[in-house]
C-alpha positions in Angstrom: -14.5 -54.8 -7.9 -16.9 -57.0 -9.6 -17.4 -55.9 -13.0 -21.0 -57.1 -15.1 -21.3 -56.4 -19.4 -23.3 -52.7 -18.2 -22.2 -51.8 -13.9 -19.2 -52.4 -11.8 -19.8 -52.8 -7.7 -18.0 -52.2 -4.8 -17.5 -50.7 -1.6 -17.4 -47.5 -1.6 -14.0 -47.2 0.8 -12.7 -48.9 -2.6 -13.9 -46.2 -5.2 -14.5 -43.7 -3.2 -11.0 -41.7 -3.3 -11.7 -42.2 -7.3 -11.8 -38.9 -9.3 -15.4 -38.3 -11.1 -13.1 -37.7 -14.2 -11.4 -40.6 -14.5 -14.0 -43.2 -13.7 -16.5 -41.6 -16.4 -13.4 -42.5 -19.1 -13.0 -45.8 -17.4 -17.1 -46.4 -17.7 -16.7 -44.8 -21.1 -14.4 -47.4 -22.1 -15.9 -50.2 -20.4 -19.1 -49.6 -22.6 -17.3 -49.1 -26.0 -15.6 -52.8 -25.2 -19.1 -54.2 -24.8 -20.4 -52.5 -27.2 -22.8 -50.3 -26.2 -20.9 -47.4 -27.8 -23.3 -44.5 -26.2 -22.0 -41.9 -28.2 -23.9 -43.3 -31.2 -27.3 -44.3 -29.2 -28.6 -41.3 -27.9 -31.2 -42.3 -25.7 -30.4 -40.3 -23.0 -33.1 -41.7 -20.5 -30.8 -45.1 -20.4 -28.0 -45.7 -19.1 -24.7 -47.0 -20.7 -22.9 -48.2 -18.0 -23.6 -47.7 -14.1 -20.6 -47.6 -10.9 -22.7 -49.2 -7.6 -21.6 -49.2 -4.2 -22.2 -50.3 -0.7 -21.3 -48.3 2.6 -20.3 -51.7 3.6 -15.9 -51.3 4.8 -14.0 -52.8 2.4 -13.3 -55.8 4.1 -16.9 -56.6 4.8 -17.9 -56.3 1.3 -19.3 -59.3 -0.7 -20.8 -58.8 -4.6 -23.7 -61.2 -3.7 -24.9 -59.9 -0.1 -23.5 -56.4 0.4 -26.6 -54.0 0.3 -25.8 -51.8 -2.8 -26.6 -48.1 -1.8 -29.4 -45.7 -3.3 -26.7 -43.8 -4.9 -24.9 -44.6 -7.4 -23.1 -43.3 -10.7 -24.6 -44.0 -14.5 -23.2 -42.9 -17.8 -26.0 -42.2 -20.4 -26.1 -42.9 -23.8 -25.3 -39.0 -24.4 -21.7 -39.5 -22.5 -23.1 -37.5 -19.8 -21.8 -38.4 -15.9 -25.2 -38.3 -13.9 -25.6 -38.7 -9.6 -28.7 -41.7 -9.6 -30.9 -41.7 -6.6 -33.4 -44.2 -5.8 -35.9 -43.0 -2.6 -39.4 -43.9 -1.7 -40.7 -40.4 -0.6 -43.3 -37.8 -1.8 -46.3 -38.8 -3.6 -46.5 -42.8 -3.9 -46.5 -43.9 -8.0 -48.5 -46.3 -9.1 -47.3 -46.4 -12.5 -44.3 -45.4 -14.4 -46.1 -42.5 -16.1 -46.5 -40.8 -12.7 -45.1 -37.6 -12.3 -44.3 -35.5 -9.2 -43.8 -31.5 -10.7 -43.4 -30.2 -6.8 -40.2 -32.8 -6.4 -38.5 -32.1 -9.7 -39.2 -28.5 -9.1 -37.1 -28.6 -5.7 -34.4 -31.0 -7.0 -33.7 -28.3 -10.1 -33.8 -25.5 -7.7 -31.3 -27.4 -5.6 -28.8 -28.5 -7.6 -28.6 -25.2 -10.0 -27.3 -23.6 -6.6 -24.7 -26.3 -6.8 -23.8 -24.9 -10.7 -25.1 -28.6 -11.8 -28.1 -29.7 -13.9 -31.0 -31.4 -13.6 -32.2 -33.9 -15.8 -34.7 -36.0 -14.4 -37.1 -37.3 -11.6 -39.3 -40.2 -12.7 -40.4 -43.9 -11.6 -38.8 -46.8 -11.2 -39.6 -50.5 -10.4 -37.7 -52.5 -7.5 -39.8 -55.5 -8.6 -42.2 -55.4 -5.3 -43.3 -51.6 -4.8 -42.5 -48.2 -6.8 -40.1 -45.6 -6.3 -38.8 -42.1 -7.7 -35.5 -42.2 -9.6 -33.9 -38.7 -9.9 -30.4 -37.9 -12.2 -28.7 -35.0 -12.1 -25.2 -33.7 -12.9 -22.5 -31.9 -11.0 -19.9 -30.4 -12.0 -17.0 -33.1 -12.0 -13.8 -31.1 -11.8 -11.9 -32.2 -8.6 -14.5 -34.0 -7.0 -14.4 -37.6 -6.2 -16.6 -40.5 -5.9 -16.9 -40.3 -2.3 -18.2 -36.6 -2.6 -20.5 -37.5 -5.2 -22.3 -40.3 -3.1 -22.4 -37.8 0.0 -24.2 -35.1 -2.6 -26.5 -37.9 -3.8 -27.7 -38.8 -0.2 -28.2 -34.8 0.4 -30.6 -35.0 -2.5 -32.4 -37.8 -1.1 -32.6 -36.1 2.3 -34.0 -33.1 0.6 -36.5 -35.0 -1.5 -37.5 -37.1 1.6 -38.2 -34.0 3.6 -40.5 -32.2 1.2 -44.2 -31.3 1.8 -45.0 -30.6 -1.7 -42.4 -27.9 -2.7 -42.3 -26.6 0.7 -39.7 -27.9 3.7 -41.4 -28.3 7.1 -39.9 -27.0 10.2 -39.7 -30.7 11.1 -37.7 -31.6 8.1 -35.5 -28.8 8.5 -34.6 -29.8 11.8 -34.3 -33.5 10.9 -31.9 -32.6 8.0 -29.8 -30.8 10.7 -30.0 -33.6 13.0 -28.7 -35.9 10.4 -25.6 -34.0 9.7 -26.9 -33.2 6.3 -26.9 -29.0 6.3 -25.1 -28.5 3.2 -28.5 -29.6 1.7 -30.0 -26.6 2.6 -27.7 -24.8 0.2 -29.5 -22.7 -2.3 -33.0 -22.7 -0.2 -34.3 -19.3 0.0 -34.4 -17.7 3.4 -38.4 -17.0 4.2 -41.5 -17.8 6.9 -40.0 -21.0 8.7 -35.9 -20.6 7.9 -34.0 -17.5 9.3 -29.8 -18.1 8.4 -26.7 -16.2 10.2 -23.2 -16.8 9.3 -21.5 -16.7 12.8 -22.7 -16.9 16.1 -21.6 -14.0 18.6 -23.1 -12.1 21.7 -20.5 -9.7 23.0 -23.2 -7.2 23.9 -26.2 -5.8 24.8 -27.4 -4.8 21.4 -26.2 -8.4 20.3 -28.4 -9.8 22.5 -31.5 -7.7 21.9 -31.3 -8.5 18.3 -30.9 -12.3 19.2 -34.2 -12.1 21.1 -35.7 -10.2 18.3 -35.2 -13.0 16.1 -36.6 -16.1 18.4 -39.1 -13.9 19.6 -40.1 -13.2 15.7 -40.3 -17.0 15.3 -42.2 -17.3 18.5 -45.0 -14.9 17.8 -45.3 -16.8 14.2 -48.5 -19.3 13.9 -46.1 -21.7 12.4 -42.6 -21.4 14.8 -39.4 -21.6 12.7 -35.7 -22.5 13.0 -32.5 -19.8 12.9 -29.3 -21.3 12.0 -25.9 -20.0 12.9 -23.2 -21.1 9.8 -24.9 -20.6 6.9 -23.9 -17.7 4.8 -26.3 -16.3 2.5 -26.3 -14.4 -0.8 -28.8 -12.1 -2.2 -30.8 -14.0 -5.4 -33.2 -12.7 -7.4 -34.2 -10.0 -4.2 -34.1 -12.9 -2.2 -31.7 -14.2 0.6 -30.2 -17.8 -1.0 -28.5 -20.1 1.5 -24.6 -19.8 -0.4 -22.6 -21.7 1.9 -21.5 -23.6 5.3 -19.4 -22.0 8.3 -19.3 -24.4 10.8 -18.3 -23.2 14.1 -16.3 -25.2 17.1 -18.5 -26.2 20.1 -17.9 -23.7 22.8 -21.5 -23.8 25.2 -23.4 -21.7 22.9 -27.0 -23.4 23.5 -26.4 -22.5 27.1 -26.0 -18.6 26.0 -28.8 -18.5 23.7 -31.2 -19.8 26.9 -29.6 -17.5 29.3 -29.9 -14.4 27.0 -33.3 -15.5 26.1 -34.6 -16.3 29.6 -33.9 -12.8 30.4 -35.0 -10.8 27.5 -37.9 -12.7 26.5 -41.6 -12.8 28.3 -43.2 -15.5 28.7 -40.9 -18.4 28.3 -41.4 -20.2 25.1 -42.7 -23.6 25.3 -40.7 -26.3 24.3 -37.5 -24.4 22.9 -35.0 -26.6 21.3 -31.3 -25.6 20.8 -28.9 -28.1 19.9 -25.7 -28.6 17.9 -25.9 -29.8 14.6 -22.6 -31.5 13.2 -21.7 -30.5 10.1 -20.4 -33.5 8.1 -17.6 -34.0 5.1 -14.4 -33.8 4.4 -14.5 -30.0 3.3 -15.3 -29.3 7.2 -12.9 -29.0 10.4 -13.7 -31.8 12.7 -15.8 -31.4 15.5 -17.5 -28.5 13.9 -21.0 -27.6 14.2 -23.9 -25.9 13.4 -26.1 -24.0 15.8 -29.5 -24.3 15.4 -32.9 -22.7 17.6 -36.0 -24.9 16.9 -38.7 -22.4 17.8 -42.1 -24.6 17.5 -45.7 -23.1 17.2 -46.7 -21.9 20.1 -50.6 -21.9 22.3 -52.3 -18.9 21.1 -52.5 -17.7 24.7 -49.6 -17.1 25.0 -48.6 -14.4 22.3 -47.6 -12.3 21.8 -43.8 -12.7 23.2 -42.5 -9.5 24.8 -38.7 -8.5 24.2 -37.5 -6.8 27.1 -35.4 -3.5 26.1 -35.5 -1.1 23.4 -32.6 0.1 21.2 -32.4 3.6 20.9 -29.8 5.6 19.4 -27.1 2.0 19.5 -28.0 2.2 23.4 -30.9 -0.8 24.7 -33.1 0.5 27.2 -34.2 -2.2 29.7 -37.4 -0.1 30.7 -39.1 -0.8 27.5 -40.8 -3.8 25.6 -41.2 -4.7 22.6 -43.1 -6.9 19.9 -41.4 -8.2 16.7 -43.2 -10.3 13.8 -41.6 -12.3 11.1 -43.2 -11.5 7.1 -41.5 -13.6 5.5 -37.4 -13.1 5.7 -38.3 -9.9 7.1 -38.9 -9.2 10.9 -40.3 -5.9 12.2 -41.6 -4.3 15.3 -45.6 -3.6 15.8 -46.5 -0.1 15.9 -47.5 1.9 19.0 -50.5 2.0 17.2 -51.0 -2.0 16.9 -50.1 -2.7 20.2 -52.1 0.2 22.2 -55.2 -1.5 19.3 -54.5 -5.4 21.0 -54.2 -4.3 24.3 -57.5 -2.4 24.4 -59.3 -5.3 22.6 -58.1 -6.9 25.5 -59.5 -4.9 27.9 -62.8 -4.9 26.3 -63.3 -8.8 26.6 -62.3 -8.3 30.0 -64.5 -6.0 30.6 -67.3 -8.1 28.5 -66.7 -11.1 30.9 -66.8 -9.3 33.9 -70.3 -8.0 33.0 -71.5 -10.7 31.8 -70.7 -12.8 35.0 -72.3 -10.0 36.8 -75.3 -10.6 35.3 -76.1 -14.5 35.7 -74.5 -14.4 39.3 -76.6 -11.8 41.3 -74.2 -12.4 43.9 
């Protein structure tokens, strides 16, 4: 490792299997022998001694062209351990009094649900453009270097993906996609993010209540995602994302479109189910997640029907149905609501019909 008066660099295949303990009392020490003795200057918004990395292998690495990652590790001047991420994303700063409130609000939200604490999100200067620099600390017990960086990039992923303080369906799905869905721990459940802990369809009622759901999604102006492995806890009266179940790969996009192609009317445009692979150490290997990207769909085509009706734990395939999402919630329309759209209906119909009557004598 090549070691400088305030950081130390590396690959990170060399630290990585580090404990977060011991290498803050080595960076501890390392500062007190050059003097910087940070438990005397308290300036907590510099650092007294940074760890660096690249995601070079080890025996590609070289201190003078290895690509240093956006992660890395830095001891302040109040002896705290802090996660550093550097990431162009969000509003652009001009300046290093810029603020962005929406980004530090997410980031705070985000990493109390991983029992750590935020401490910043400001500016930084690469020396050719700005960027946003955000700190925060985990809890350090057991975890290692390696786990740190891999929380760090999550972060970034999160950060990158926000519209304000509000995830897109888009970034949703590209967080998936990239393997990074323990990020989405300690996001509320709401309009655009429905989350199930296991996947299973032994039955007719399973399935009814699967098509309820996409359906739901389908008949929203702004589409959604549902996620199978992701547990949830209630929060605050509000279903929190609490952890990852990954599930082995066993055809389940194929049964989600075969249950839906029968119980749903019309087809839903575009319908995306995939496999998203759920990756770290903590995870069994080829374990996934499985995710139904339900985007907006042409206004012509809602409402989407559910074929069948439960009644009394039976389904009754000579009914239909209409389900909405408010929120987390999803409910059915009233007899009343539907017998109110369909007559509307009819009365356009009818509109037309007279009205073409009337310029076309014959």
């Amino acid at each position: 490792m090549l070691m400088d008066s305030s950081n130390t660099y590396s690959s990170l295949d060399t630290i990585g299997p580090a404990s977060l303990a011991s290498l803050r009392l080595a960076m501890l020490s390392a500062a007190n022998d050059y003097g910087y003795r940070p438990s005397t200057q308290p300036e907590v918004d510099s650092s007294a001694f940074e760890t660096n990395w690249s995601l070079e292998p080890a025996t590609d690495f070289d201190d003078d062209l290895s690509v240093a990652d956006r992660v890395n590790l830095a001891l302040l001047r109040d002896e705290t351990l802090v996660i550093q991420c550097d990431f162009v994303a969000g509003p652009s700063p001009r300046s290093e009094s810029d603020t962005w409130p929406e980004g530090a609000a997410v980031l705070s939200a985000w990493v109390t649900a991983r029992r750590g604490t935020f401490v910043s999100l400001v500016t930084g200067d690469m020396g050719y453009r700005w960027h946003w620099r955000a700190r925060f600390s985990i809890p350090s017990r057991g975890r290692t270097v390696a786990e740190a960086a891999s929380i760090g990039h999550e972060a970034i992923a999160i950060l990158e993906a926000c519209d304000g303080d509000v995830l897109s369906r888009e970034a949703l799905v590209s967080i998936l996609r990239a393997g990074h869905a323990n990020a989405l721990v300690g996001l509320p459940e709401g309009q655009l993010l429905e989350a199930k802990q296991s996947f299973h369809v032994p039955d007719q009622k399973a399935e009814h209540e699967l098509a309820k759901d996409v359906s739901a999604m389908a008949n929203s102006p702004s589409g959604g995602v549902i996620v199978f492995g992701l547990a949830t806890k209630m929060t605050d009266g509000t279903d929190v994302i609490s952890a990852i179940h990954p599930m082995p790969a066993s055809g389940q996009p194929r049964k989600v479109l075969s249950v839906l192609d029968r119980r749903v009317f019309p087809p839903i445009e575009e319908l995306d189910v995939f496999l998203a692979p759920s990756n770290g150490p903590m995870y069994p290997r080829g374990s996934y997640l499985l995710v139904v990207n339900v985007p907006p769909q042409p206004e012509e085509l809602r409402p989407f029907l559910v074929v069948g009706q439960e009644l009394n734990g039976k389904i009754l395939g000579n009914y239909l149905a209409i389900f909405r999402r408010r929120g987390e919630d999803v409910f059915a329309l009233s007899p009343a609501s539907i017998h109110a759209a369909v007559s509307a209906g009819l009365g356009l119909l009818r509109d037309g019909r007279a009205d073409t009557q009337m310029r076309d004598p014959h």
